[in-house]
Structures are given as C-alpha cells and as structure tokens.
C-alpha positions in Angstrom: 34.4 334.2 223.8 34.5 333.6 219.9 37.0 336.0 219.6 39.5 334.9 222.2 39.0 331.2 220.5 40.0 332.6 217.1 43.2 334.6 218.4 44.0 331.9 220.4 44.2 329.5 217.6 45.5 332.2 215.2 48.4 332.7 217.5 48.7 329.0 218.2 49.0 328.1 214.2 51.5 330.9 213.3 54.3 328.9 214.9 54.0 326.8 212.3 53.7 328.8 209.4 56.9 329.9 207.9 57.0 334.0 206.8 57.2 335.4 203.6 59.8 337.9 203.7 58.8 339.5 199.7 57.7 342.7 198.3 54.5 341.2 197.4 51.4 342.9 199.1 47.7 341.6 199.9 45.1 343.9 199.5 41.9 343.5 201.6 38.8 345.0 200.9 36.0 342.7 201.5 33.3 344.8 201.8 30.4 346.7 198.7 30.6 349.2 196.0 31.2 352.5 197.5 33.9 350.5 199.9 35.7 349.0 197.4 35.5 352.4 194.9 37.2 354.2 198.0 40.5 351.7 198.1 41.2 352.6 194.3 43.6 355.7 195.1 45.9 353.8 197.7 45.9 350.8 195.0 47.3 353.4 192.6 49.7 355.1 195.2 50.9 351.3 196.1 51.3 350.4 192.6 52.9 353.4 191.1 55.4 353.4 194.4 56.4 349.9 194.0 56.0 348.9 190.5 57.8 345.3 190.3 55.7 344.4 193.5 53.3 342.2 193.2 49.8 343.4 194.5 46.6 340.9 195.0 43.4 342.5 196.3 41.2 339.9 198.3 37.7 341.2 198.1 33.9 340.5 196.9 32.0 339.6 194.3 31.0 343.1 194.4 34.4 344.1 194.5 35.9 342.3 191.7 33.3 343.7 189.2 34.4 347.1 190.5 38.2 346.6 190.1 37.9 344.3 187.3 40.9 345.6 184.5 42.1 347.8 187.4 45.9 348.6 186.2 47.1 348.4 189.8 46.1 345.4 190.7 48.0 341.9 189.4 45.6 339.5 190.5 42.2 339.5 191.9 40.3 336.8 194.4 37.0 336.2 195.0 36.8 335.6 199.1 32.9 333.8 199.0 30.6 333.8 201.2 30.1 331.7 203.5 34.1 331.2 203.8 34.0 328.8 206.0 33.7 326.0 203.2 36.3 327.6 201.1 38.4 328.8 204.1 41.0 325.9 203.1 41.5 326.4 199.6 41.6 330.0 199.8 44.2 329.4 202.6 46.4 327.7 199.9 45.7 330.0 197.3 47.1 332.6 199.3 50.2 331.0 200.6 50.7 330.6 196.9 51.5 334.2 196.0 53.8 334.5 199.1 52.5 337.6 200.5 55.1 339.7 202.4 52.4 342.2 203.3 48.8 342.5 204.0 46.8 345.7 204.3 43.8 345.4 205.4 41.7 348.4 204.3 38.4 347.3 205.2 36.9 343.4 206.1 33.1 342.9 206.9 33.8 339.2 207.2 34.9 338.2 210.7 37.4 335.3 209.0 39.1 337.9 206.8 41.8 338.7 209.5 42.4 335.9 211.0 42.7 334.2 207.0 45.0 336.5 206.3 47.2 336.0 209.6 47.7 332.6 208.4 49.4 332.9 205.6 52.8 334.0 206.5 52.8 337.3 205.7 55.7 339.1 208.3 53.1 342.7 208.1 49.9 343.0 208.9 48.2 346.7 208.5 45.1 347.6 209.3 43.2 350.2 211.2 42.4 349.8 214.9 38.7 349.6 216.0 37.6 348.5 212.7 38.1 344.2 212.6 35.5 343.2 214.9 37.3 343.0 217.9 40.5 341.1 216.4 42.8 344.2 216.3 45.4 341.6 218.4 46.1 340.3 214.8 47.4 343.4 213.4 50.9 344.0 213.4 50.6 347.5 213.2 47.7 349.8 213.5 46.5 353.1 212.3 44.5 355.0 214.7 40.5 355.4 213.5 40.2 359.3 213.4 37.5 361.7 212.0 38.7 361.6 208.4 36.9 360.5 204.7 37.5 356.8 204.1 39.6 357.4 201.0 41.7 359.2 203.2 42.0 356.4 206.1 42.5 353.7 203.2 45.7 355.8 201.5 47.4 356.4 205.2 47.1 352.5 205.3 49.7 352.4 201.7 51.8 355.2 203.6 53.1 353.1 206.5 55.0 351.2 204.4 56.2 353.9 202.5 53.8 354.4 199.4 53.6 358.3 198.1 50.1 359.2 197.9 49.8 359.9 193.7 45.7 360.3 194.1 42.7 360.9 196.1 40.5 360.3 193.0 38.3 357.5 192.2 38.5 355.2 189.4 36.8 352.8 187.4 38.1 351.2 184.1 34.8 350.6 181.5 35.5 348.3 178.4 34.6 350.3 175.2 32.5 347.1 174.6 30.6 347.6 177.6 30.2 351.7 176.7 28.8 350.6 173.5 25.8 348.8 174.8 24.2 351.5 176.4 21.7 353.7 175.7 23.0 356.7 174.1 19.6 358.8 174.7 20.7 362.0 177.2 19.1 361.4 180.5 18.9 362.4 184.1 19.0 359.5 186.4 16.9 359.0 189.5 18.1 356.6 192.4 15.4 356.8 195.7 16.5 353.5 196.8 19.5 353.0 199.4 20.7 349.9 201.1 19.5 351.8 204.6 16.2 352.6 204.5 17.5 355.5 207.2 19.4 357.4 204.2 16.6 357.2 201.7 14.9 361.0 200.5 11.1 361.1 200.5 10.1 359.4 197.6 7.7 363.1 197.0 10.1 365.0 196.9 11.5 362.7 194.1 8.4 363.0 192.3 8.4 367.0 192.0 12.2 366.8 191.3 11.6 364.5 188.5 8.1 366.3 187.2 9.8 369.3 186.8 12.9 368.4 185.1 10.4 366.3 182.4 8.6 369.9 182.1 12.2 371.1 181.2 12.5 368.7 178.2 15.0 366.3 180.2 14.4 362.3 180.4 14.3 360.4 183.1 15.9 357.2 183.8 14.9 355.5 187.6 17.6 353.6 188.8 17.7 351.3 191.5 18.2 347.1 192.4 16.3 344.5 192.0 15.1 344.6 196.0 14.6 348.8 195.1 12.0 347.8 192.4 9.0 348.4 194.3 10.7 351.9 195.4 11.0 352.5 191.8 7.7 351.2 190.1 6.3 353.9 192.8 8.3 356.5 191.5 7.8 355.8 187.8 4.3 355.8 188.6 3.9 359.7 189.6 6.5 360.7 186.9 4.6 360.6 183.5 7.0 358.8 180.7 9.9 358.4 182.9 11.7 355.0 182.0 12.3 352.4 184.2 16.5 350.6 184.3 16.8 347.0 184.3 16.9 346.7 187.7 18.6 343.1 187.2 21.6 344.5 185.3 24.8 343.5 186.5 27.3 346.1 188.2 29.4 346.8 185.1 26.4 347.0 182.5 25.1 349.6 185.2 28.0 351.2 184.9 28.0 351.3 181.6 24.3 352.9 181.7 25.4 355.8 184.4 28.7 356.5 182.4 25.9 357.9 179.5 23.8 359.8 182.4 24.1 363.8 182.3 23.7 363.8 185.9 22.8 361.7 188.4 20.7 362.1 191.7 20.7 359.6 194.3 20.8 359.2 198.1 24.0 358.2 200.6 24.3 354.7 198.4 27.0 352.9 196.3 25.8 354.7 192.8 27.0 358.1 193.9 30.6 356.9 193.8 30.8 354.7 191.0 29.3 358.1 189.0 31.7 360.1 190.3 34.8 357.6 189.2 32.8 357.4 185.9 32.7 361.3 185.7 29.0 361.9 185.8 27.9 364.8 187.3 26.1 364.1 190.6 23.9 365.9 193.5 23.8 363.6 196.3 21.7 363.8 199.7 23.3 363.7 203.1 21.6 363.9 206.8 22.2 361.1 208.6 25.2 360.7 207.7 28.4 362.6 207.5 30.1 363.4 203.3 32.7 365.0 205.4 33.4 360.9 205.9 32.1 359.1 203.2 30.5 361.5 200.6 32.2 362.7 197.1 35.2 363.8 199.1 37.8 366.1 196.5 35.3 365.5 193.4 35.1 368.1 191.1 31.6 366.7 189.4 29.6 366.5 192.9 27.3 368.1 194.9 27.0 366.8 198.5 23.5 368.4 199.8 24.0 367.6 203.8 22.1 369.0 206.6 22.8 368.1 210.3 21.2 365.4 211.7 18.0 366.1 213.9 18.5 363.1 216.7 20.7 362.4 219.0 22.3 360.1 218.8 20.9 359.0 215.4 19.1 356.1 215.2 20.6 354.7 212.3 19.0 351.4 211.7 15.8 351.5 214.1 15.0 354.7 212.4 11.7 354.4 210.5 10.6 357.9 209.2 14.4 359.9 208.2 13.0 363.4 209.0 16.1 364.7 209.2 15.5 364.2 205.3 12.7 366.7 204.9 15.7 369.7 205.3 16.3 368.8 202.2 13.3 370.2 199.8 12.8 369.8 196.2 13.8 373.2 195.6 17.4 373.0 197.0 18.1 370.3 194.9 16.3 371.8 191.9 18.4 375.0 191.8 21.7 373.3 191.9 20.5 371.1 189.2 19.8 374.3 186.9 23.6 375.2 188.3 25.2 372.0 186.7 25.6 371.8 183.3 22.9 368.4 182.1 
C-alpha cells in the first residue's frame, strides 16, 4: 500500500516537471562505508569517459567523508536523515544542477528513488530488486545477478556507455590528515562488526593478538564507539595492546589505518577502506559470501572464508556465528607470518 501511494504520486507529479535533457549525471549511493568505497571505480570510469560532464553524487554523511576530494566527483550532497524535513529543499537543490541522468547504485532510504524521479532527469538507472519495491521508477534496469558489488555498481556506468578504467578502490587522504597519526608500526585488531552475525570469537582474537605481541609486533584495537565494550574486552586479555579513539571521525581513522602494517578485521566497513588505503589485510568470511562483497581484485588482501554451516543462514536472528569457529587462530596466524608486517 505505501508503495503504490508513492508511485502513484511519483507518476502523477512527473507531468509536471519539465526534463533535463544534459550530460550532467546524479550519482546515488546513500548507503555506509564499504557501500560507498565500492561505487569509487564506476565514479572514475564515468568521469574519465565523459570528462566535461558534470557528475554529483547524492549520498551520506558517511559517504561524503569517504569521497570527500574524490577527483571524479564535481559536487557532493548530503541527503539527511530523516529526509522528509529536508525532502523540499533537497528537491530544489537538485533541479538546480539539471540532472540529465541518474544512476542509482545503491539507496537504503526508501525516498531516495522517488526524490530522484522528481527532478527531471529523462534516465533513471538502477538495478532491479534492489529499491524497496519501487523498481516501477527506473527507467531502465540491470538485472541483480551473482556478481561482487563493485562489479554490479560499474555495469550501472556501462549502460550509458562509460568504459570501465578500474575495479580498484580509492580513497584520497590529505597529507595533513597523514601527518597526525601515529607513526609507531602496528598491527590493528577490529572484533567488532555492525552484525553481530559476522563477528570472530573474541578468543580467538585474543591468541591472535598474544602471539603476534610475543613476536615483537604492537597492537592497536580498533573499533566504534558502540564496539567499545567489544574492545575494552579484548584489550583486557592482550597485555599492553593500545586501545584507538573509538570516537575518531572516519577520515582521522583513516588516517590511523593508512600507518597500520596490516590489518585484521571481520566482514565490516574497515576491510575496504584499508584496502583503498593500501594496507595489507586478512579478513574473515562465513556467513557471508567475498565472492560478493569481500576484497574482490585486491592485491593487499586475504579473504579467509569458509561455507556457511546453516541453511538458510540466519543472518540477523543468529546469536552464536559457529560457522565462525572454522576459522581457528592458526589459519589466520600462518597467513599473517606469509604477509610482509
């Protein structure tokens, strides 16, 4: 019912909206860190395809830190949360920059789509399956197959005719922000993950991290500021490891894991900003897939994955991630003395 009101009054407004018939693209990518990392090689393939286009990427908070000084990218707005206050002034902000076309590479908002149908744009690109039930909206549609979400994201900039120049991630540090950190070597830690589903046992951590101390390594525990109980347990059973400011903003961390000699984590946003910082990482997989959203073509990572012991996985409702425990300390341990730290 909600979304047959919001197509219906998409559809019904459109008459009324003149179209924008420009070279000037919207990107959409409204979505977290690893999300927004992933839509950095179709920005480049757009960009270095049509270089006198104008391209503004629609995305979060999150996002803008990510692809703030991005070279691709000619303007950048903030969609906030709740939009429905804002909805109007975005609305004009948008019809400002007279968008010819929109792709829509990913959108956890419901809004997002029908926003962007609104503001005269004569494409609309997107994926089908993926916009919450308002694929109606989409002018044309990729079909959602078993690929890595880079890949999905850079078929979205080939439709319109974009040569695909990358499949690498990338992230644009400021030499100011490099300077401020810590220049001590260190091997960083991350238990935590958003999904409690994807998250290691926090032992096998522990005998990871005692035994790399016992090899003369520091260790740095990373995490956010809702990780920090996570991480005060860690630090607890890792004598002299050092705790990161859990409260530091996305760039400073970046600035922090750009100094890292390697970096272990679970299935979370870190793994990828390392990777596009060219930090060597070993990340863990069970339940779920790298083959669709782990370090994909990265030269400096180590996806550890092992098949997933439920069917079908429980995801969310899962409260004990055995599938997990395939994964022992000593796996991980041997390719860390296999990666140069």
């Amino acid at each position: 019912m909600k979304n047959r009101l919001i197509l219906t009054c998409v559809q019904f407004l459109r008459k009324f909206i003149p179209n924008n018939y420009t070279q000037n693209f919207l990107i959409v990518s409204t979505t977290g860190l690893g999300d927004s990392l992933w839509a950095t090689p179709a920005l480049q393939s757009l960009k270095t395809s049509f270089p006198a286009s104008r391209i503004t990427l629609l995305t979060t908070p999150t996002g803008e830190q990510v692809l703030r000084h991005n070279p691709w990218v000619d303007q950048t707005i903030v969609f906030k949360d709740p939009l429905l206050p804002h909805l109007f002034s975005l609305w004009k902000q948008l019809r400002r920059e007279k968008i010819g076309t929109v792709l829509c590479l990913h959108a956890s908002q419901r809004l997002a789509l029908p926003l962007c149908s609104l503001i005269g744009a004569t494409r609309i690109i997107g994926t089908f399956g993926i916009n919450k039930g308002l694929d109606d909206l989409l002018t044309n549609s990729l079909h959602n197959s078993y690929q890595h979400e880079i890949v999905r994201r850079l078929e979205i900039v080939e439709i319109i005719g974009a040569a695909r120049t990358t499949e690498a991630l990338s992230y644009f540090p400021t030499q100011e922000e490099l300077s401020s950190a810590s220049t001590e070597p260190f091997i960083a830690l991350h238990p935590g993950s958003k999904d409690t589903y994807k998250r290691w046992p926090i032992d096998h951590f522990v005998t990871v991290g005692r035994h790399l101390q016992q090899l003369g390594h520091n260790i740095l525990i990373t995490g956010t500021p809702e990780e920090r109980p996570l991480m005060n347990q860690l630090a607890e059973q890792i004598p002299n490891a050092k705790l990161a400011d859990s409260t530091l903003s996305l760039r400073s961390f970046a600035a922090l894991l750009a100094r890292a000699s390697l970096l272990i984590s679970n299935d979370t946003g870190p793994v990828h900003l390392a990777i596009a910082l060219n930090t060597p990482v070993i990340a863990l997989y069970s339940p779920t897939n790298p083959s669709l959203c782990g370090p994909h073509t990265a030269k400096n990572a180590i996806a550890l994955a092992k098949p997933p012991t439920c069917t079908p996985c429980l995801k969310r409702k899962c409260k004990a991630p055995f599938c997990l425990l395939q994964i022992g300390p000593e796996e991980v341990l041997t390719h860390v003395s296999n990666t140069p730290v």
